[in-house]
N, C-alpha and C positions, 0 to 999 in steps of 0.2 A: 837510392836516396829517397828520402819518402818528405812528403812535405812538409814536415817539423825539422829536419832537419835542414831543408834548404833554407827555412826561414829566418834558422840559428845564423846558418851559414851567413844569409845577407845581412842578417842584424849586426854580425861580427862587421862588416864591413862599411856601415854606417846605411842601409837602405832602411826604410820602413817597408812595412810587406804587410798587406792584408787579404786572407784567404776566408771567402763567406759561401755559405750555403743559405740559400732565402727560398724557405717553403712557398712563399707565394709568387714565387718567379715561375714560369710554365718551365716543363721538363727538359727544351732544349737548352738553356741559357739559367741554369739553377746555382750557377757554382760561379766566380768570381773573384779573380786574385788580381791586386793592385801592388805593384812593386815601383819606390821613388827613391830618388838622391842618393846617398852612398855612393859605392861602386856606379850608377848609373850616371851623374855627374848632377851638378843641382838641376839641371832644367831635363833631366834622365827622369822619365815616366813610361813604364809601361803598364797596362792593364788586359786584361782576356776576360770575358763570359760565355762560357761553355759548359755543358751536361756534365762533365764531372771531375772530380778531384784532379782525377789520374790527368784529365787532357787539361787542363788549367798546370798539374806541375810541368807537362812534358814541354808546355806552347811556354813557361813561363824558360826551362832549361833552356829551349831555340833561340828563344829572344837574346836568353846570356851570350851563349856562343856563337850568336850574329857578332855581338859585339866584344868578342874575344874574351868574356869572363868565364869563369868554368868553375866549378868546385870540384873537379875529376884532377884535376892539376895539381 
């Protein structure tokens, strides 16, 4: 699953999802995904800033399946 797709995924389920890249953030913390409500529940927020895509989808999939959602299912 690649990150447009998870996005889809959430959007289907009523989350807003934002995934940023900010050149002027230093190199360890350049990348940033904010996922809310939906599937999370209204007061359901999570967010990550980490070095890159890949580790923003994979911290964003953990958080799901902490809390039993999954798009594998």
């Amino acid at each position: 699953m690649d990150v447009v797709e998870l996005m889809d995924w959430l959007a289907e389920r009523g989350c807003s999802v934002v995934f940023k890249a900010d050149g002027e953030r230093g190199q360890g913390h350049r990348w940033m995904v904010i996922v809310s409500g939906g599937a999370l529940g209204t007061e359901g927020f999570f967010r990550a800033d980490l070095a890159s895509a890949e580790a923003c989808l994979e911290a964003t999939l953990e958080h799901l399946a902490d809390r039993q959602i999954s798009p594998f299912t």
